[in-house]
GUTORBA-977844 format. One record per residue (C-alpha): residue number from 1; chain; x, y, z. Coordinates in Angstrom, 1 decimal. Example, Ala and Ser with C-alpha at 12.3 -4.5 7.8 and 13.67 -1.06 7.14 Angstrom:
   resi   chain        u        v        w
      1       A     12.3     -4.5      7.8
      2       A     13.7     -1.1      7.1
This chain:
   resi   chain        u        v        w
      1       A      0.0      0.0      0.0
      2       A      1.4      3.2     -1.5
      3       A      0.2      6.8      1.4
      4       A      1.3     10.0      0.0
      5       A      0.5     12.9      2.5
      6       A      0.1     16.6      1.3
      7       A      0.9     19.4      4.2
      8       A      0.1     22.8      3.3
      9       A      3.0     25.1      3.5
     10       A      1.2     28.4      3.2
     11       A      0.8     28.9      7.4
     12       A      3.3     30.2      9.7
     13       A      2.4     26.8     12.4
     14       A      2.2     25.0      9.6
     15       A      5.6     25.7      7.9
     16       A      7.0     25.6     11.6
     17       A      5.6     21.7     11.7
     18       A      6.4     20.7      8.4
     19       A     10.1     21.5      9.1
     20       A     10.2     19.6     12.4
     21       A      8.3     16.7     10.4
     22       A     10.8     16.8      7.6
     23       A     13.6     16.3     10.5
     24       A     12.5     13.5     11.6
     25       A     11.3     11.8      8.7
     26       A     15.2     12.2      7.6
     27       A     16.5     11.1     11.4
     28       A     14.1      8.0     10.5
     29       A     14.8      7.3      6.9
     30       A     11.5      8.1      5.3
     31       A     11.7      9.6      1.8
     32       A     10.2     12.9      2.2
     33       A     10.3     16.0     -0.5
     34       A      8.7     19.0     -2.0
     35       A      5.8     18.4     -4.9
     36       A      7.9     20.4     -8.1
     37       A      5.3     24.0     -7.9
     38       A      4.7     24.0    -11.8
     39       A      3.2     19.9    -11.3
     40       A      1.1     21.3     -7.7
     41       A     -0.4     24.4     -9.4
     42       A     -1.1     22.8    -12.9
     43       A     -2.6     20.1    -10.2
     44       A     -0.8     17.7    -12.9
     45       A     -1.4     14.4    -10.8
     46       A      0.3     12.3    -13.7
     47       A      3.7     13.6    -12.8
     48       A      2.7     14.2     -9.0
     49       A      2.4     10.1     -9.0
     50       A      6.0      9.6    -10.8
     51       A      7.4     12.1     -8.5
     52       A      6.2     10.4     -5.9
     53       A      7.0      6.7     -6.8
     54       A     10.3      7.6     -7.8
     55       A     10.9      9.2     -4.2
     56       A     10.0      5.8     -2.4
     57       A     12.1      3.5     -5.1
């Protein structure tokens, strides 16, 4: 089973958490990056997917 998780960055609180998440998905070794903005705003889930698979291998 494949979860992909989508945090808004837009919030002061919620860029404060997403750094602190990022942290320790990398102290834990889970693949964690940034959607490209041109594939999130063109809401181009085709390459979203790719993106996303090729993050996890």
């Amino acid at each position: 089973m494949l979860t992909i998780r989508l945090f808004c960055a837009a919030g002061m609180s919620t860029s404060l958490l997403v750094r602190k998440m990022i942290e320790a998905a990398k102290a834990a070794g889970v693949p964690c990056d940034v959607i490209p903005m041109a594939d999130y705003g063109m809401v181009n889930g085709k390459n979203v997917l790719a993106f996303a698979k090729k993050l996890i291998g």
